[in-house]
C-alpha positions in Angstrom: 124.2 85.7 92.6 121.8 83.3 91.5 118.6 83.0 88.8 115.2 82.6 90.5 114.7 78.9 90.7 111.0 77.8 90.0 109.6 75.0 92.4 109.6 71.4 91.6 106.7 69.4 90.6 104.5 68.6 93.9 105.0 72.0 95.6 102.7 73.6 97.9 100.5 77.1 97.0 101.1 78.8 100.2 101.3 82.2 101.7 104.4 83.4 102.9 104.1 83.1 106.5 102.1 80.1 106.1 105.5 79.1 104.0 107.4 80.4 106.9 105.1 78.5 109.9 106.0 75.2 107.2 109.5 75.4 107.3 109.8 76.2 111.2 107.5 73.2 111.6 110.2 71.3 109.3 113.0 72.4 111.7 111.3 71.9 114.9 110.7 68.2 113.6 114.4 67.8 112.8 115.3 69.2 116.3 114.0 69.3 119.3 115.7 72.2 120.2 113.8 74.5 118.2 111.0 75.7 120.3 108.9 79.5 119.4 107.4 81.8 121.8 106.0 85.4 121.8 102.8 87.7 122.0 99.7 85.4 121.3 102.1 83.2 119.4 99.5 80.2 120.3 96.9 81.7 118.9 99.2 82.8 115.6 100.9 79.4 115.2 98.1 77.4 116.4 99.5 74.8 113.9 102.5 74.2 115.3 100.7 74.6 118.8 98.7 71.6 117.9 101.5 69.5 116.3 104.5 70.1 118.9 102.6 71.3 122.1 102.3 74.0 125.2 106.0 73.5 125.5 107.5 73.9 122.5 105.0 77.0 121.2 104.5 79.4 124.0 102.7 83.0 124.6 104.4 85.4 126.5 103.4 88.5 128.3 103.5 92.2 127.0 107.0 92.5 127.8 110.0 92.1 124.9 112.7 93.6 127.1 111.8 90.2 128.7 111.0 87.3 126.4 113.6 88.6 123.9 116.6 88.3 126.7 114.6 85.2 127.4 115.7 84.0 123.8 119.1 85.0 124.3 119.4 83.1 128.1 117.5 80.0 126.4 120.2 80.1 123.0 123.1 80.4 124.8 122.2 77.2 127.2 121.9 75.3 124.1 118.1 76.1 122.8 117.2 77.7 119.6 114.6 79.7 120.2 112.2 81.7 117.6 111.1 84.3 119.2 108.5 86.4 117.4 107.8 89.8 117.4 104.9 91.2 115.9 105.9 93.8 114.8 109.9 94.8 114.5 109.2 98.1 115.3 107.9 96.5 119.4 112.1 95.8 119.6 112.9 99.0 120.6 111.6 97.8 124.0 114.1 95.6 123.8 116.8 96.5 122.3 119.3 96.1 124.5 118.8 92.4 124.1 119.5 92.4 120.4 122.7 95.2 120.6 123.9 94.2 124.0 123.3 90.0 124.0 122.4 88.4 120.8 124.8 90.8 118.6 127.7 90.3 120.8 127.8 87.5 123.3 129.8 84.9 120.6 132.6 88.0 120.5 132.5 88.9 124.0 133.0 84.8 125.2 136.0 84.6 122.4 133.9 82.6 120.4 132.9 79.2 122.9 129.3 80.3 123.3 126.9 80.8 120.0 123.7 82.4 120.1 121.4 80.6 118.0 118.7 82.7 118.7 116.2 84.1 115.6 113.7 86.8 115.7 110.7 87.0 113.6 108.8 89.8 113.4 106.9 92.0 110.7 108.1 94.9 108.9 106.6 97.4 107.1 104.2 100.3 105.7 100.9 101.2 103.4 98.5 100.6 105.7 98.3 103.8 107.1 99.7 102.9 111.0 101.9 105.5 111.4 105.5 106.0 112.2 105.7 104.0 115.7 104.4 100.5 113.5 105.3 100.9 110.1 109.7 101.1 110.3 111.8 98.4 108.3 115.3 99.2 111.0 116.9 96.5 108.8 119.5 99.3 108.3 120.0 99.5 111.7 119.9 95.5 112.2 122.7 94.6 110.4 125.4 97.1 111.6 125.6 95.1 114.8 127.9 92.7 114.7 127.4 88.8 114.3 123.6 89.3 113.0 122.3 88.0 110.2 119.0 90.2 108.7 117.1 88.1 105.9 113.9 89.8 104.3 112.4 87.2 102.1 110.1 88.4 99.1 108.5 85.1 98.1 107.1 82.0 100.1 109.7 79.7 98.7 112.6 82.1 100.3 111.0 82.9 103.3 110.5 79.0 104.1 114.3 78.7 102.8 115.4 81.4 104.8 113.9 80.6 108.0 115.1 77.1 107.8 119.0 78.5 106.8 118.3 80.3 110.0 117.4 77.8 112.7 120.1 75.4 111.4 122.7 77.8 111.7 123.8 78.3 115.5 124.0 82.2 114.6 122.0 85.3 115.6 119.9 86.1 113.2 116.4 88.4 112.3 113.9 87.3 109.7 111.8 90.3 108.6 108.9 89.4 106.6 106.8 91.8 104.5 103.1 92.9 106.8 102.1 93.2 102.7 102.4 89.5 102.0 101.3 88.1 105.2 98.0 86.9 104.9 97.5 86.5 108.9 98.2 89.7 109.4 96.4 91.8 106.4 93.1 90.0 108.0 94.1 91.7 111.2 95.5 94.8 109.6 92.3 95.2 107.3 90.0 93.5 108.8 86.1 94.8 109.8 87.6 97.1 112.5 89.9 99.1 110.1 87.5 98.7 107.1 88.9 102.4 105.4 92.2 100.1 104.8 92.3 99.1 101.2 94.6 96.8 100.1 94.0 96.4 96.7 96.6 98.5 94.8 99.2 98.0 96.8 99.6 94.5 97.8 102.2 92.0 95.3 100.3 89.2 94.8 103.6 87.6 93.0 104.7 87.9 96.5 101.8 87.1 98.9 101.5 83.8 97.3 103.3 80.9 95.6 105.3 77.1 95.6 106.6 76.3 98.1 108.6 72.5 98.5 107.1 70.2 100.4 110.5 69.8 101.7 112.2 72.5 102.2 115.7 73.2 101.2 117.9 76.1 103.1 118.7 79.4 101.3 122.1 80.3 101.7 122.8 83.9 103.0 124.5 86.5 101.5 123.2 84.9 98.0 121.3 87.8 96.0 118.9 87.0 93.2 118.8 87.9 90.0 114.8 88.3 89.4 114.9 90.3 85.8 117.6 90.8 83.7 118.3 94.2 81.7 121.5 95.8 80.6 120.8 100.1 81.2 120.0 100.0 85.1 119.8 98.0 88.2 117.4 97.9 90.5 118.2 96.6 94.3 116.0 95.6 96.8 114.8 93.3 99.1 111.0 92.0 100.6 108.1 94.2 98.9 110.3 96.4 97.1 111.6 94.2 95.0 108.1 93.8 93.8 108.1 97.8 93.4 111.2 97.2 91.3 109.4 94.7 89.0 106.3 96.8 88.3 109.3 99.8 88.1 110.5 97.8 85.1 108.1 96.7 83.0 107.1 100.6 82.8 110.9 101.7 82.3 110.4 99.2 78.8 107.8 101.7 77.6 110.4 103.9 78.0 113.2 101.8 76.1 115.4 101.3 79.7 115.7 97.7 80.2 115.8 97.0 84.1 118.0 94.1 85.6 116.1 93.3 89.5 118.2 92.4 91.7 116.5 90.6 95.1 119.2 90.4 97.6 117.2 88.2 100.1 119.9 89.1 103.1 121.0 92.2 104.3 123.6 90.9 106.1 125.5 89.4 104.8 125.3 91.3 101.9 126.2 89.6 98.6 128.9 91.7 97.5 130.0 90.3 94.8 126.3 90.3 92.8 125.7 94.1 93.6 129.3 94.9 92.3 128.5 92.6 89.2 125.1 94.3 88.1 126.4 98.1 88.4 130.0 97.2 86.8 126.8 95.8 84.0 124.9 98.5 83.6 126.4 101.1 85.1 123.3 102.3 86.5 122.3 101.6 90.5 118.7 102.5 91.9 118.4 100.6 95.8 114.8 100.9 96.5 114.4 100.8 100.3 112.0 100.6 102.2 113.9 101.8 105.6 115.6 105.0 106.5 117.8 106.8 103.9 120.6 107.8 106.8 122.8 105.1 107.7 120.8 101.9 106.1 120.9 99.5 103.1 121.5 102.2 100.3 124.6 104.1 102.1 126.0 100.5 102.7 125.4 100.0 98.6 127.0 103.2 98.0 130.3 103.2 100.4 130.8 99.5 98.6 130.6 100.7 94.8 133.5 103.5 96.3 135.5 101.2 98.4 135.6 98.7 95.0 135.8 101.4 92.4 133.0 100.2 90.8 132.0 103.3 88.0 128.0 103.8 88.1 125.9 106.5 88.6 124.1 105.7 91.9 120.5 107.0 93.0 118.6 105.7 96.2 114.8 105.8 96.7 114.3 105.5 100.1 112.3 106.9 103.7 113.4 110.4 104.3 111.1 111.2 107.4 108.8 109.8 109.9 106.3 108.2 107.7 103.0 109.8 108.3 99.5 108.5 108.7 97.4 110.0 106.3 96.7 107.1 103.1 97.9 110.0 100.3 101.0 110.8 102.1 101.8 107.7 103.6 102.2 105.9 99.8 103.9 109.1 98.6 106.6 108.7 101.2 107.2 104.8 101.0 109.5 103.7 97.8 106.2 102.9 95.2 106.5 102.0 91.2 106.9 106.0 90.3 109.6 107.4 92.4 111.8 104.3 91.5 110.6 105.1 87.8 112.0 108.5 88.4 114.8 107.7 89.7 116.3 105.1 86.7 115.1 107.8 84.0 116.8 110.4 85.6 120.3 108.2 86.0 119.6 107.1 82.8 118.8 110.1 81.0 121.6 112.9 82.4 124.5 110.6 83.4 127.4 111.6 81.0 128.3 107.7 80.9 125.4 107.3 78.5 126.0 109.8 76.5 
């Protein structure tokens, strides 16, 4: 576990998936391997369209049963493809590509063929799309084996991220917040969804920020430590770590002091810092944005038991479909209040504090 780091002098002021388009073009520079190809994804990374060219940034049909068993053809022949998804809810089409190729084809070949194959695509809710366009899945991700999930919740890690993950000849799925992507709020919110309002619910500590010029890679399975604070810890990862901040600036009004902890991967999961901050406070909130059966905050859980760790454990999670209506939509999703809730009530009735 490591202190958030604050950019060096020089940095760039980006957006995170400008951040992200930076250190992909970084990375394709440094290989030529590296190409990028999905829905539209010339008209989305028109940048690095204009920089590397028609065949190195490519648009694909409608079809990510295809392209996505495309990437997996074109990694393990020695290519390391990014193929992006707009959405991560679209890879149900093609899951069997993820489950079936990507997650399994280094185990199945003993190990002689790698699959350096990433998929980008957007996660995410509060923007009242329903159920079918609004999942996380990262739960679901990262029990397959050999797959890394990242979910970045600043520019600087999502550019460190995505470079970690084209340099590293494994499998891997970036999931970047829909809430701090500035590309794809303008198409989210834009003049033909004008009832969309953005303006309570977006992080602008996350939607914007340094960047390095040069990007460095962020190692995964290396949590964060965003805020400190000795009576309960917060876990999280993409927007809900910014849920956990505003969470515990209004647990101080309470006298609860909040430690945030940003864990940046899913999988790998840095054990070692989740086991640290509840053997600290003895308090463990995971805020998450994806399903409460069988994700992030039951892997949290079965690791405090399988370590013996002693804290009083709460998760704030999805419990349903998430609906369409604005009012219920934001009443489902983990916001400020429930995770507020949640640390008061640990807090408050656990016998340990008492």
């Amino acid at each position: 576990m490591t202190a958030r780091t604050v950019a060096p002098a020089g940095s760039l002021e980006l957006t995170l998936d400008a951040a992200v388009d930076h250190a992909l073009a970084q990375a394709m520079a440094a290989d030529p391997r590296v190409l990028t190809w999905g829905e539209d994804v010339r008209l989305l990374r028109r940048t690095l369209l204009a920089r590397f060219g028609p065949d190195r940034v490519l648009d694909t049909p409608i079809s990510e049963s295809a392209f996505l068993y495309a990437g997996v053809g074109a990694a393990m022949n020695g290519l390391v493809p990014v193929v992006e998804l707009f959405m991560v809810d679209f890879a149900a089409v093609g899951w069997s590509a993820i489950l079936n190729g990507a997650a399994k084809m280094a185990d199945f070949s003993g190990g002689s063929i790698s699959v350096p194959l990433v998929v980008r695509a957007g996660y995410g809710g509060w923007y009242t799309d329903g159920g079918q366009h609004e999942q996380a899945l990262w739960g679901n991700l990262a029990s397959y084996p050999s797959t890394n999930v990242v979910v970045p919740s600043t520019p600087a890690d999502a550019a460190g991220l995505v470079l970690t993950a084209c340099r590293l000849e494994e499998f891997t799925v970036v999931l970047t917040p829909k809430l701090l992507d500035a590309q794809m709020l303008d198409y989210l919110g834009g003049a033909s969804r004008s009832t969309v309002d953005f303006s309570e619910v977006v992080p602008e500590e996350g939607a914007r920020g340094p960047v390095p010029r040069l990007v460095e890679p962020t190692p995964f399975g290396r949590a964060v430590l965003t805020q400190d604070g000795d009576d309960v810890g917060l876990v999280s990862v993409g927007v809900g770590v910014h849920r956990c901040l505003d969470a515990a600036r209004a647990l101080e009004e309470h006298d609860v002091r909040a430690a945030v902890l940003d864990l940046r991967t899913v999988a790998p999961l840095d054990t070692e810092a989740v086991l640290d901050l509840a053997a600290r406070t003895r308090h463990v909130v995971v805020v998450d944005e994806d399903y409460r059966r069988g994700g992030l905050s039951g892997e949290v859980a079965a690791l405090l038991l399988e370590h013996r760790v002693s804290a009083a454990f709460a998760r704030v999670s999805v419990e349903r479909t998430i609906p369409f209506a604005p009012h219920l939509e934001h009443a489902v999703l983990p916001n400020a209040g429930r995770v507020v809730a949640a640390a008061l009530d640990l807090v408050r009735r656990d016998p340990m504090t008492t």
